[in-house]
Backbone as XML, in Angstrom:
<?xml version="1.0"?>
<chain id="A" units="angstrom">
  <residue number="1" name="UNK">
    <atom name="N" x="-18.939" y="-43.549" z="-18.900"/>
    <atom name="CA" x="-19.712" y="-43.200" z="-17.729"/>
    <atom name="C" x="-20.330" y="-41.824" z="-17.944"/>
  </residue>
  <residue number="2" name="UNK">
    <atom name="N" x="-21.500" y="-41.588" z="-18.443"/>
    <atom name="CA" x="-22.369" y="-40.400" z="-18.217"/>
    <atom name="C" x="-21.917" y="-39.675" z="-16.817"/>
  </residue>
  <residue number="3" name="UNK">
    <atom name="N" x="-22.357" y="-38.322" z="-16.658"/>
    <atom name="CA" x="-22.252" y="-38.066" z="-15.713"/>
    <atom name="C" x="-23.287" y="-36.470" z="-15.815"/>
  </residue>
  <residue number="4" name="UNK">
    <atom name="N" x="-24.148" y="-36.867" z="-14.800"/>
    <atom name="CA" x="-25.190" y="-35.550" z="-14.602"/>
    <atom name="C" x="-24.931" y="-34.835" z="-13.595"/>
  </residue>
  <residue number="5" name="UNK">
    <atom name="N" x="-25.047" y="-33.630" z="-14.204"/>
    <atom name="CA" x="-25.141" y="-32.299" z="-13.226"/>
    <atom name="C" x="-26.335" y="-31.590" z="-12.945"/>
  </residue>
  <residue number="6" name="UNK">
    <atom name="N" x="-26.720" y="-31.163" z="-11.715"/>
    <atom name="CA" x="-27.346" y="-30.571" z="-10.944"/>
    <atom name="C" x="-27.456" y="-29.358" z="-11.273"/>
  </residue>
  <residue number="7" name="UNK">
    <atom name="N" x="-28.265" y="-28.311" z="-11.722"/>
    <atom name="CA" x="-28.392" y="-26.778" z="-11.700"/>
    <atom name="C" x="-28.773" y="-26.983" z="-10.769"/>
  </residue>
  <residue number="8" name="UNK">
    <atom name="N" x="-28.969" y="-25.475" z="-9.739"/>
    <atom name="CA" x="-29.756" y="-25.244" z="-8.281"/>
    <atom name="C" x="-29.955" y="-23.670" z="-8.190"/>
  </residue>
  <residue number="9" name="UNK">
    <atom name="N" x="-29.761" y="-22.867" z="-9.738"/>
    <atom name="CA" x="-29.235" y="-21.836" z="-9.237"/>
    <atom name="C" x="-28.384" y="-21.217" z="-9.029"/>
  </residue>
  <residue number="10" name="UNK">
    <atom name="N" x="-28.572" y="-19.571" z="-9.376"/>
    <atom name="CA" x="-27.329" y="-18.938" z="-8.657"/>
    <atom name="C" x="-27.411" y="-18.587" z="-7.234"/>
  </residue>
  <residue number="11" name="UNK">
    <atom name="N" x="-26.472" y="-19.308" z="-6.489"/>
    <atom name="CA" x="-26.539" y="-19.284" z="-5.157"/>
    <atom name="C" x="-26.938" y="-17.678" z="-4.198"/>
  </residue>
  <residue number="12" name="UNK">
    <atom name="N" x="-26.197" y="-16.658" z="-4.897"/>
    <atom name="CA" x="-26.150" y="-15.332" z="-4.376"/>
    <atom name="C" x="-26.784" y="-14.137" z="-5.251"/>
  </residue>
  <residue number="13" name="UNK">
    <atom name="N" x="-27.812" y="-15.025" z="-6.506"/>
    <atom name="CA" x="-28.507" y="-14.068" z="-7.106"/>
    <atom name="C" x="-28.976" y="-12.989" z="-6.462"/>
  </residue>
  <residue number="14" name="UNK">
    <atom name="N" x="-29.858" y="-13.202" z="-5.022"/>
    <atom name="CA" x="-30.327" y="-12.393" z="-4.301"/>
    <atom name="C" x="-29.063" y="-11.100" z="-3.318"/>
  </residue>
  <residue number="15" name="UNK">
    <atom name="N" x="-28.281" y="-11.325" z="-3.084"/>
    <atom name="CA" x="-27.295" y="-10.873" z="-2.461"/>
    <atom name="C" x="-27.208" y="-9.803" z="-2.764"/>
  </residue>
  <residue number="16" name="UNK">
    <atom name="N" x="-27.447" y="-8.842" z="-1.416"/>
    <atom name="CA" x="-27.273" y="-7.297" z="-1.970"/>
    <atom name="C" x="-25.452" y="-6.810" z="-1.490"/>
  </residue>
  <residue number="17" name="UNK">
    <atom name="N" x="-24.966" y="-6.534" z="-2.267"/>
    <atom name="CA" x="-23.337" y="-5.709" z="-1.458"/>
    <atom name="C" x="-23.578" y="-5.038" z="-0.885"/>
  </residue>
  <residue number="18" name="UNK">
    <atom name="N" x="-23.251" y="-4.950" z="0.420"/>
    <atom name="CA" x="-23.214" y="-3.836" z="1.813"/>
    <atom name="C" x="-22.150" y="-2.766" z="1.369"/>
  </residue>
  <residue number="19" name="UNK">
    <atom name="N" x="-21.857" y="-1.991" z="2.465"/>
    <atom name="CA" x="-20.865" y="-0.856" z="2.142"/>
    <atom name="C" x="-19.819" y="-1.514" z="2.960"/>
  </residue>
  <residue number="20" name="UNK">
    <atom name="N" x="-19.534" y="-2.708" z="3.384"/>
    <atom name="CA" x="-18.474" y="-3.372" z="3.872"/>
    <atom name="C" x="-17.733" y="-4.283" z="2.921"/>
  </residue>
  <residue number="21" name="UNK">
    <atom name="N" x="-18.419" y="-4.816" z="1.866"/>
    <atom name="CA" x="-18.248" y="-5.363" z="0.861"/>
    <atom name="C" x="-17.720" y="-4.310" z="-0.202"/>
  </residue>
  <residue number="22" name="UNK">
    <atom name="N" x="-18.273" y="-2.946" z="-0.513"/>
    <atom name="CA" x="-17.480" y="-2.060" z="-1.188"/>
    <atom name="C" x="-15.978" y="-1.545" z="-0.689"/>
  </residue>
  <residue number="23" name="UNK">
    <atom name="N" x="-16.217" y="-1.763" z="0.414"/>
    <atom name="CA" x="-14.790" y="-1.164" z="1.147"/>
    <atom name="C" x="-14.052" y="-1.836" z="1.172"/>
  </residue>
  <residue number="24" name="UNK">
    <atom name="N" x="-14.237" y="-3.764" z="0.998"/>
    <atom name="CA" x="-13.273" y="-4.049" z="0.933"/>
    <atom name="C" x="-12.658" y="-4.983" z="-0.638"/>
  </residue>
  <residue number="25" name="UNK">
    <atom name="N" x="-13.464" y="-4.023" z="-1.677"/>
    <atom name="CA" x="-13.454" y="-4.546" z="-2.995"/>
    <atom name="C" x="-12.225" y="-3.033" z="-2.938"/>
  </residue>
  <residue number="26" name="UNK">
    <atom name="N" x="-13.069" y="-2.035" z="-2.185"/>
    <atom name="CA" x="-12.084" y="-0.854" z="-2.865"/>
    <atom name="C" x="-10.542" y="-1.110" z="-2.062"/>
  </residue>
  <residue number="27" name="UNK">
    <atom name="N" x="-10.443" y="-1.595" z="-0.984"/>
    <atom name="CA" x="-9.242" y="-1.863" z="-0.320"/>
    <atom name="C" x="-8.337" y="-2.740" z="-1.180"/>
  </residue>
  <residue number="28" name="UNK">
    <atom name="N" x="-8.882" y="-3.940" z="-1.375"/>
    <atom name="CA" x="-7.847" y="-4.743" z="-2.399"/>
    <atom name="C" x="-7.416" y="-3.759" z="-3.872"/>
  </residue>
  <residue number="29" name="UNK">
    <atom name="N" x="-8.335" y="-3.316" z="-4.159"/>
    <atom name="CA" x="-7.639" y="-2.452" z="-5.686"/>
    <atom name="C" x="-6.582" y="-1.494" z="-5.465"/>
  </residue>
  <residue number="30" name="UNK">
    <atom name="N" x="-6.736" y="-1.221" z="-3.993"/>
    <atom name="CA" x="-5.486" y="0.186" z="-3.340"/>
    <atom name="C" x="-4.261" y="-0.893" z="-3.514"/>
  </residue>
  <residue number="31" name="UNK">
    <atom name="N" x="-4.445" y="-2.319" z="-2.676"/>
    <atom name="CA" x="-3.383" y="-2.924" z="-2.315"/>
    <atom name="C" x="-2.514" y="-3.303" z="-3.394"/>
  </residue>
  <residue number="32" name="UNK">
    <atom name="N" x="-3.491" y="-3.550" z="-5.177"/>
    <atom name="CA" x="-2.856" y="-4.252" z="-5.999"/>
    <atom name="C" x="-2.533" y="-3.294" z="-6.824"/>
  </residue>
  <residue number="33" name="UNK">
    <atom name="N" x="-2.971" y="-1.971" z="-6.703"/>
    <atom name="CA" x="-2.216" y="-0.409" z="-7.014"/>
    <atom name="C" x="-0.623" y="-0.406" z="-6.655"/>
  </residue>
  <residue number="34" name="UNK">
    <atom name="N" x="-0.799" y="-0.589" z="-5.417"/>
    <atom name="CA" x="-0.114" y="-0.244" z="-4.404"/>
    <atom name="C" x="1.907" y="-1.228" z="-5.302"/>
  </residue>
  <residue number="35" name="UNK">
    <atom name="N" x="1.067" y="-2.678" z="-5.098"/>
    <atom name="CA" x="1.977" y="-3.657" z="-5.756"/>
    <atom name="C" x="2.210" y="-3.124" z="-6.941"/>
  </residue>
  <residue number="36" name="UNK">
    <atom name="N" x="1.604" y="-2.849" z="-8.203"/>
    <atom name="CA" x="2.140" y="-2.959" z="-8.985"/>
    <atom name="C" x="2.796" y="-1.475" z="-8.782"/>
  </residue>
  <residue number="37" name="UNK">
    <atom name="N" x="2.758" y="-0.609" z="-8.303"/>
    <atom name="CA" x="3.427" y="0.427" z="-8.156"/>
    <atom name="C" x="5.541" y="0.008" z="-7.781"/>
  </residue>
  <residue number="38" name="UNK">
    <atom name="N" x="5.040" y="-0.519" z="-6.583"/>
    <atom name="CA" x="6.306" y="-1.302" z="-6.071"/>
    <atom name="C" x="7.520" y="-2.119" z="-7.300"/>
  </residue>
  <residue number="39" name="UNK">
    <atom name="N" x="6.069" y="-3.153" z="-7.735"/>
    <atom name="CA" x="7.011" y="-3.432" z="-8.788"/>
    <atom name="C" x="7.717" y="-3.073" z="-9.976"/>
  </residue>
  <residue number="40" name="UNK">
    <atom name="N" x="6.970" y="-1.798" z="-10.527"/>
    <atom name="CA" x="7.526" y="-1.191" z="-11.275"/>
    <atom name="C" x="8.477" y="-0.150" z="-11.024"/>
  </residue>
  <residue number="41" name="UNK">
    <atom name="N" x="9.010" y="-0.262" z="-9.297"/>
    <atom name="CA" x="10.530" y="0.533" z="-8.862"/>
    <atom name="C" x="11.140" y="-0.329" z="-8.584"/>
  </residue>
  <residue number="42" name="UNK">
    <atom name="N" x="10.993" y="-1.705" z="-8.736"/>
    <atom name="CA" x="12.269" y="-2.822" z="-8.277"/>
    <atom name="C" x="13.106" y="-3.066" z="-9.993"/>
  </residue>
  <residue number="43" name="UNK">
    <atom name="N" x="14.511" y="-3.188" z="-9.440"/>
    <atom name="CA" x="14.991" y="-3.581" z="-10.554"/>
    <atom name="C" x="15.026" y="-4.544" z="-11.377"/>
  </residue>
  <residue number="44" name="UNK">
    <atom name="N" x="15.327" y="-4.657" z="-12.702"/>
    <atom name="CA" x="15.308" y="-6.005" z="-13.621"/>
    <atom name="C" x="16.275" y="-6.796" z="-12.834"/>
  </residue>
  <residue number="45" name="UNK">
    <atom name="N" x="15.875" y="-8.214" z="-12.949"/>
    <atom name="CA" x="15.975" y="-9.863" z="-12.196"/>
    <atom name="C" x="17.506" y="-9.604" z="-13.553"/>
  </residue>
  <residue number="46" name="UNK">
    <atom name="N" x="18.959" y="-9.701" z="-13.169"/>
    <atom name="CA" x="19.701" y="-10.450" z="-14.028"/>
    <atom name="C" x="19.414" y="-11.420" z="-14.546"/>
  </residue>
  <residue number="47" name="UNK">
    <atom name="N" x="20.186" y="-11.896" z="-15.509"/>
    <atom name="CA" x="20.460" y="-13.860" z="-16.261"/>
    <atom name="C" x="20.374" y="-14.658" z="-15.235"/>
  </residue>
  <residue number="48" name="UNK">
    <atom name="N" x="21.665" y="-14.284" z="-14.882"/>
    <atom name="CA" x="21.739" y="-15.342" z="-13.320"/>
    <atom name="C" x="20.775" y="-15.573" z="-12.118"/>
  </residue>
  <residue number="49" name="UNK">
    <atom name="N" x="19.886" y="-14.325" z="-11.690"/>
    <atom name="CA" x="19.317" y="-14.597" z="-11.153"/>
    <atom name="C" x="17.738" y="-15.405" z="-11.476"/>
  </residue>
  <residue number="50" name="UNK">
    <atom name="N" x="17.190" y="-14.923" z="-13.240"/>
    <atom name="CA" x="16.427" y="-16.005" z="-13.655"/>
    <atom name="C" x="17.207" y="-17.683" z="-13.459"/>
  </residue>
  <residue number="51" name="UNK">
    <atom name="N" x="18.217" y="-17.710" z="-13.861"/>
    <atom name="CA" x="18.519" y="-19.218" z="-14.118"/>
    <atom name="C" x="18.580" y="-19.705" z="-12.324"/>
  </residue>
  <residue number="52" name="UNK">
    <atom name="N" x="18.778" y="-19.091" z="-11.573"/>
    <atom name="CA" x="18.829" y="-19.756" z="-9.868"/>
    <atom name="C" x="17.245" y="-19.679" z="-10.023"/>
  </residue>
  <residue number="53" name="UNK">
    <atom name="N" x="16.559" y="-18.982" z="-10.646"/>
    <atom name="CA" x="15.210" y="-19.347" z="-9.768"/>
    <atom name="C" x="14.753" y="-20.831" z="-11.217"/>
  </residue>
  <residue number="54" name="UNK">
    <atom name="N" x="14.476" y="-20.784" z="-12.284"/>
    <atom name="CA" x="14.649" y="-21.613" z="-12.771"/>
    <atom name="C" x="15.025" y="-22.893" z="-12.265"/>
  </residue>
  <residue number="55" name="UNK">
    <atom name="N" x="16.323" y="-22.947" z="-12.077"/>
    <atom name="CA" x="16.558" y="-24.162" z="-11.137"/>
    <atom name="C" x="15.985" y="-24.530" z="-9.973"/>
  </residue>
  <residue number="56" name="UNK">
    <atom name="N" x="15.739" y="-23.556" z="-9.252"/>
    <atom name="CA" x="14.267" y="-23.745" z="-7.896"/>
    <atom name="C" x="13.031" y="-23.898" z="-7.988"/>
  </residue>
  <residue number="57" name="UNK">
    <atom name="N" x="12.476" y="-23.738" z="-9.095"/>
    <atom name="CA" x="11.149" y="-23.733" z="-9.125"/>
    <atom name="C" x="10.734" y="-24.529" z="-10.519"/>
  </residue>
  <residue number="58" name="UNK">
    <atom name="N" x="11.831" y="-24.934" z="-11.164"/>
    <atom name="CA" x="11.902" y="-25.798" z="-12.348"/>
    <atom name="C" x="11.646" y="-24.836" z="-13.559"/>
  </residue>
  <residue number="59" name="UNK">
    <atom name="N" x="10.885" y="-24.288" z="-14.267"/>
    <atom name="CA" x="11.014" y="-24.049" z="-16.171"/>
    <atom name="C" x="9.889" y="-22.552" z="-15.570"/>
  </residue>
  <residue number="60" name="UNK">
    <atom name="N" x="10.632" y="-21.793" z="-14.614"/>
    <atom name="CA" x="10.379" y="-20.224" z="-14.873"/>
    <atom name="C" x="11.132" y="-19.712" z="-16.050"/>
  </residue>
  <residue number="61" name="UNK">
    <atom name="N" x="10.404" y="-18.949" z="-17.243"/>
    <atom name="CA" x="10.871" y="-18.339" z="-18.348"/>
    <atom name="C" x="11.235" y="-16.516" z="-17.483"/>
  </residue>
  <residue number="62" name="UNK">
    <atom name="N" x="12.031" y="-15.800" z="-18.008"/>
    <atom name="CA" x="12.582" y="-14.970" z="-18.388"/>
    <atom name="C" x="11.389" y="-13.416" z="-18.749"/>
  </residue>
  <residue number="63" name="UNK">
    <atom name="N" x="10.584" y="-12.772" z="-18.181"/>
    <atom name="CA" x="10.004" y="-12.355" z="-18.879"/>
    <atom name="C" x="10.435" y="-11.226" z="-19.939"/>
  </residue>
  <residue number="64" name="UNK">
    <atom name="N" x="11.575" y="-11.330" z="-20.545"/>
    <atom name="CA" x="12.223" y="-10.865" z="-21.323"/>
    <atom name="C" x="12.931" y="-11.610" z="-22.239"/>
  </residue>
</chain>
């Protein structure tokens, strides 16, 4: 079965970013600052606690 696709364009070629759109590109980068900040003061996940999540969520590896 062939199957054709449609170009139409880039939908938002024209699209100018407002300063509401910067503020909230710059807001998410604070927030994911913010996280990885957090995560790098929480402590290492034990054995045990990889293997309970493993078992909950099926074949989570260890990132260690």
């Amino acid at each position: 079965m062939d199957v054709e696709y449609l170009h139409h364009g880039v939908p938002l070629a024209d699209y100018q970013l407002t300063k509401a759109d910067g503020q909230r590109q710059d807001e998410a980068a604070q927030v994911h600052e913010w996280v990885q900040r957090q995560l790098a003061k929480a402590p290492p996940w034990s054995e045990e606690r990889w293997e309970r999540m493993r078992q909950s969520w099926g074949s989570v590896r260890s990132p260690v």
